[in-house]
C-alpha positions in Angstrom: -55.2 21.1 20.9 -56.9 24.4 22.3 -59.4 25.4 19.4 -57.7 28.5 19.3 -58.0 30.1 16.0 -54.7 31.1 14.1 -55.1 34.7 14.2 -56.2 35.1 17.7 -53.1 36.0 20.8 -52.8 33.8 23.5 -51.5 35.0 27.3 -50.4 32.2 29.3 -50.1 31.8 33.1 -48.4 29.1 34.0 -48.6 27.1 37.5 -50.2 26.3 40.4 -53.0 28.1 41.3 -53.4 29.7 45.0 -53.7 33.5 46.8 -50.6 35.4 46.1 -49.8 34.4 42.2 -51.5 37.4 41.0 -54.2 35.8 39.3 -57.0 38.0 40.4 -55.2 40.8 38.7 -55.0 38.8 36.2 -58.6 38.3 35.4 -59.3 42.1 36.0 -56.2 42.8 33.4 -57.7 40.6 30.9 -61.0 42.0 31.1 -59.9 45.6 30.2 -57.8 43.7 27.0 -60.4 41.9 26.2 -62.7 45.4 25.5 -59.7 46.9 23.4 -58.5 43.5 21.5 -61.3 41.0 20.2 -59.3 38.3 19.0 -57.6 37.8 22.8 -57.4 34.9 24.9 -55.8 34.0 28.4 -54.8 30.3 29.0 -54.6 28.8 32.5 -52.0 26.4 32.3 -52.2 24.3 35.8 -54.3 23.1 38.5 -55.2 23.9 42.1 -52.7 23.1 44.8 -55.0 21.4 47.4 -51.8 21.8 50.4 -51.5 25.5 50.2 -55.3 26.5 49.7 -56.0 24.1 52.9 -53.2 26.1 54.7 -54.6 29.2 53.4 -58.2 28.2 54.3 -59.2 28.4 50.4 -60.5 25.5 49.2 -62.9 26.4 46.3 -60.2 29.2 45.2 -60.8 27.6 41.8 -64.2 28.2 41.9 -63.7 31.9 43.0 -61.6 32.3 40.1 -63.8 30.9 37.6 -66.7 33.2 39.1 -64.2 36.4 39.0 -63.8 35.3 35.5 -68.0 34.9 34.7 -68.1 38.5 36.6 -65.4 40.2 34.4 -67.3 39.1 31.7 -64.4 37.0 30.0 -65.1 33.7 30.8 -65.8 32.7 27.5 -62.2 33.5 26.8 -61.0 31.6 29.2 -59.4 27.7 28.8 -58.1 26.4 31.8 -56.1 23.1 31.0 -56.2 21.7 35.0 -52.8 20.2 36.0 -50.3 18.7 33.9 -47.7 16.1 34.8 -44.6 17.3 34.0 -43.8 13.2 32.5 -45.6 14.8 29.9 -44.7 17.1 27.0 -48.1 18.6 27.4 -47.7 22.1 29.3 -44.7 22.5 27.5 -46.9 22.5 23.8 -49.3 25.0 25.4 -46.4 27.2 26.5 -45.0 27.5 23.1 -48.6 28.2 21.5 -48.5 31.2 23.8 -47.4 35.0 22.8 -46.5 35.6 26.1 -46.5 34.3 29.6 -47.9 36.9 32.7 -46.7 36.2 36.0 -48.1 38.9 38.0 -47.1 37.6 41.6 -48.6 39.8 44.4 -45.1 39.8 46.1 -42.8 40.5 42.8 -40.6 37.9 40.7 -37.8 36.1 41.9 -34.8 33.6 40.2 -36.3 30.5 42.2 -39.7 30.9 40.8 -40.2 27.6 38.8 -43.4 29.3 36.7 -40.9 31.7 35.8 -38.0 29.7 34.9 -40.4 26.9 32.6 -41.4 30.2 30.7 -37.9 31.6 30.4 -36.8 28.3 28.9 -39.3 28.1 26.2 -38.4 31.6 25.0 -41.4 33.2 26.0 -41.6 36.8 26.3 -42.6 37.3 30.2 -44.4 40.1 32.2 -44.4 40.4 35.9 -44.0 42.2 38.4 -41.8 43.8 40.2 -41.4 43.5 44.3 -39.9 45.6 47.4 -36.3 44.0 45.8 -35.2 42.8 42.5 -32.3 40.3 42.4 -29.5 41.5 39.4 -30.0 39.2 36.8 -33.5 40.7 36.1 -33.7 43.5 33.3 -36.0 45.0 33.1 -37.7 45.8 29.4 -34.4 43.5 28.3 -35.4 40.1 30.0 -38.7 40.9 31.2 -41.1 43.2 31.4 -41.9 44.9 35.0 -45.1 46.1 36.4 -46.5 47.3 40.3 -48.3 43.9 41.6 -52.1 44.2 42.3 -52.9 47.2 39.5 -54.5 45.4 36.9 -54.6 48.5 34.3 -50.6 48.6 34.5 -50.0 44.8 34.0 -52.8 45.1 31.3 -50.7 48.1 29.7 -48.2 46.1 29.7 -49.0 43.2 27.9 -50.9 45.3 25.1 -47.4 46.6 24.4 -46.0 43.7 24.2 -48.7 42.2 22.0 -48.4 45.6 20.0 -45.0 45.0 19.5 -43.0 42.0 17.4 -40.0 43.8 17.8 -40.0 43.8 21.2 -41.4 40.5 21.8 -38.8 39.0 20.0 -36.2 40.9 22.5 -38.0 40.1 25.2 -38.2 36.6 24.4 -34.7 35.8 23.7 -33.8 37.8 26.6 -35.8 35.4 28.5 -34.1 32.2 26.8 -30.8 33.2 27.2 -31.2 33.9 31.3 -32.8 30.5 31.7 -29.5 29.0 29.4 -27.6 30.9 32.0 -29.1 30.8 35.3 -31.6 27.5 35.0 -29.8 25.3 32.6 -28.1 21.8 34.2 -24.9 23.1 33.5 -25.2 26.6 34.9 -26.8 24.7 38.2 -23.7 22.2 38.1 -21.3 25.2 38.1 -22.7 27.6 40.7 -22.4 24.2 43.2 -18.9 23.6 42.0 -18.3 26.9 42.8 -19.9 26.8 46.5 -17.4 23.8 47.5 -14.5 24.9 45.5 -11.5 26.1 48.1 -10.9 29.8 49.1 -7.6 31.2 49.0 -6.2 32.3 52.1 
């Protein structure tokens, strides 16, 4: 589907695409992998959300990202895939031809992020980063991998170790699956309600 070459490693970010997700770090990340490991590629899973950038008075915040991307030199190892319907199976297929997800929000990670839990649930080995608080069921080098937000050599330290390591992405990843089975799953959800409206004692 993506021309990707077997051998190469794919980074996916997976989501909507406006100020604050951490994609400018991103880009600068990448670039600095992209020097150390030839065979690299990042994959933009997502499109623009039209709402927020006209709220945040950014309406060519694609573009900017596509000329950050020419400027860092890696926009030839770029593939953005625009938006895609969730009716359709087909962001899921990019996510699992990814060796990790990076979600390097400017304001840290938390449980109701849906970028985060659609890469928890496909098993992915996830970086991020980590804000001013950092709700319990995170663990960090357990779950997920932690980083500052807005310091591009950290995140990019942090996904080279990741790449470096199939010990640890394996960890990492079914650390991931098994916090989406228990905090995003159907079942989990119908449980936590339950237990909102079930009687106190007393």
């Amino acid at each position: 589907m993506l021309g990707i070459p077997p051998g190469d490693e794919v980074i996916a970010f997976f989501g909507y695409l406006y100020p604050g997700r951490g994609l400018e770090t991103l880009f600068q990340a990448f670039a600095l992998l992209a020097g150390r490991r030839p065979g690299v590629r990042l994959l933009v899973i997502g499109g623009d959300n039209q709402v927020s950038l006209r709220v945040q008075n950014r309406p060519n915040y694609l573009a900017e990202l596509q000329e950050l991307a020419q400027k860092e030199g890696v926009a030839d190892r770029v593939i953005w895939t625009g938006y895609c319907a969730p009716e359709n199976d087909r962001g899921s297929l990019y996510l699992y031809s990814a060796d990790l997800c990076a979600l390097p929000f400017d304001y840290g990670i938390c449980l109701n992020n849906s970028s985060f839990a659609a890469a928890a649930a496909h098993g992915l080995p996830i970086v991020t980063t980590r804000g001013l608080t950092l709700e319990a069921p995170f663990a960090d080098g357990e779950n997920v991998l932690l980083c500052r937000p807005k310091d591009p050599p950290a995140l990019a330290g942090a996904i080279e170790a990741v790449l470096a390591g199939p010990a640890w992405k394996r960890k990492l990843g079914a650390g991931a699956l098994a916090l989406a089975e228990e905090w995003f799953s159907a079942e989990a959800s119908l449980e936590r309600t339950l237990k909102v409206f079930q009687p106190r004692e007393g």
